[in-house]
N, C-alpha and C positions, 0 to 999 in steps of 0.2 A: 504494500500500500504506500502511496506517495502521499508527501504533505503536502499539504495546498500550501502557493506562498499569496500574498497580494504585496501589490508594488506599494502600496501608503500604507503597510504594517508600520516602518520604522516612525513613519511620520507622525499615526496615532499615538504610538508607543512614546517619543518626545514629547507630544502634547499632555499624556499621563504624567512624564515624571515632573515636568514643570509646571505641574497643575494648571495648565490651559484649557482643561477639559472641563465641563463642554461646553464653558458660557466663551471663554477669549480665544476659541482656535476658531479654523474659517469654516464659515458654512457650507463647504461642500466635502468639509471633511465627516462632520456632525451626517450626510446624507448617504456618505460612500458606507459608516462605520453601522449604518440602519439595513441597510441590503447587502454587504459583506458579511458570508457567513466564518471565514477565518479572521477577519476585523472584530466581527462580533464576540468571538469566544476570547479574545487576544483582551476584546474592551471586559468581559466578566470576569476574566483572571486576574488582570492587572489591577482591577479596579478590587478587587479581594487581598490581595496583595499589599496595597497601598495603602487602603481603610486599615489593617492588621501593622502594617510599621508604623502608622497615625498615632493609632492605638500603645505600641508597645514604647513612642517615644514619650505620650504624657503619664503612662504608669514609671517610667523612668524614672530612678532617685539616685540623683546627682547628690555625691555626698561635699560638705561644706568645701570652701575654698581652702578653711586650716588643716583640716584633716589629709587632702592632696598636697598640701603644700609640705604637711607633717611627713607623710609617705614620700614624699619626692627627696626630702632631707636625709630620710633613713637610708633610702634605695643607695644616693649616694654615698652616703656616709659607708654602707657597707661592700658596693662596687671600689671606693677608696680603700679598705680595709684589704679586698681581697688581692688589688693591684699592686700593694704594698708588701705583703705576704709571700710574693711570689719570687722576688727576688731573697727575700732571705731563706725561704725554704732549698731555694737550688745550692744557696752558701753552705748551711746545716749539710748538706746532702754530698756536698763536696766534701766540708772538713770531716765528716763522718768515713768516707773512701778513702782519705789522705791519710785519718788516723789509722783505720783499720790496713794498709799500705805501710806505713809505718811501723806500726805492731808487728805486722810479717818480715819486714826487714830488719827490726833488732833484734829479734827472735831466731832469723837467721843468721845473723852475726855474731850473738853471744853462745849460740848452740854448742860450737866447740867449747867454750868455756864452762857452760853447765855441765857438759862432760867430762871434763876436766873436774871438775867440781864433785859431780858425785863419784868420781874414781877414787877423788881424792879422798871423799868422806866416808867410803869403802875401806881405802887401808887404816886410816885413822879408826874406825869402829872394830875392824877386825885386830888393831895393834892394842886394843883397850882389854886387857882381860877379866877385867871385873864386871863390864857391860855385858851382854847377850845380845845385843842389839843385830838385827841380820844388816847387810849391808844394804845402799840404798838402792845399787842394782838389781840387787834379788826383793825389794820393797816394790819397788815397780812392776816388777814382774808379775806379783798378786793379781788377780784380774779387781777384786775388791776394791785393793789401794790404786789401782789404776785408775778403776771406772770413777772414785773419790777425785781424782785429779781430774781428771779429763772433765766431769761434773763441775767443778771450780773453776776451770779455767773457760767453758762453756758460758758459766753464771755470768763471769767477768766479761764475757764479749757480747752476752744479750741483754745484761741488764742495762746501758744506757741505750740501748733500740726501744726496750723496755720503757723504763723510763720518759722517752721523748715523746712514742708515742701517746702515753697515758695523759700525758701533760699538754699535748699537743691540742690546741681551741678550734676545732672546723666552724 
């Protein structure tokens, strides 16, 4: 099925929105829109349409001029807040990678020397005859006293992620 067009739809359709209709548009549009049957249906729609936005602009409640004025302060105020935010959080975000960067690198540099270290505190523990103490290589060895360390040293690297986030204001 085809739609009908007519050539002065668009013209009616103008005269509707500019409420020209039907006392100030021209009388031969007021004759065409009487015996035009797709005019006709175009004039019942529109004119249903138009009555319904009449309608839904005077039930409209515009709130006070303080109240927008109030909301326009805050919106800004908190678009300000977030633009501001933005740049410190990529800083945090860096020194957070620098540090943890960091960490791994004097961890890797002093490793020999913790080795060193607990070697050291190996023969010293084993030179002590009065102690019992096992040595701290065989201390480590435990999976208990490992998993105790490994735990600790865990604690120490999530707790200030820990921390930021908690504290962190969205």
């Amino acid at each position: 099925m085809r739609k009908a067009e007519c050539l002065r739809e668009a013209e009616l359709l103008d005269a509707l929105q500019t409420a020209r209709w039907p006392d100030a548009c021209d009388p031969s549009l007021r004759e065409h829109a009487a015996v035009c049957a797709v005019c006709t249906e175009l004039l019942a729609l529109a004119t249903a349409l138009i009555d319904d936005q009449r309608a839904l602009e005077q039930e409209a409640q515009v709130p006070s001029s303080a109240i927008v004025w109030w909301r326009a302060q805050m919106r800004s105020r908190r678009e300000a807040a977030e633009r501001a935010l933005g740049p410190i959080s990529f800083v945090q975000g860096v020194a957070i990678a620098c540090a943890a960067g960091l960490l791994a690198t004097v961890l890797g540099i002093f490793m020999p020397t913790f080795r060193r270290f607990f070697a050291w505190g190996a023969d010293v523990s084993g030179s002590i005859t009065g102690l019992s103490l096992p040595p701290v290589s065989e201390a480590l060895a435990n999976p208990v006293v490992l998993a105790a360390v490994v735990a600790l040293g865990l604690c120490a690297l999530v707790l200030p992620l820990a921390l930021y986030f908690a504290f962190q204001e969205d």
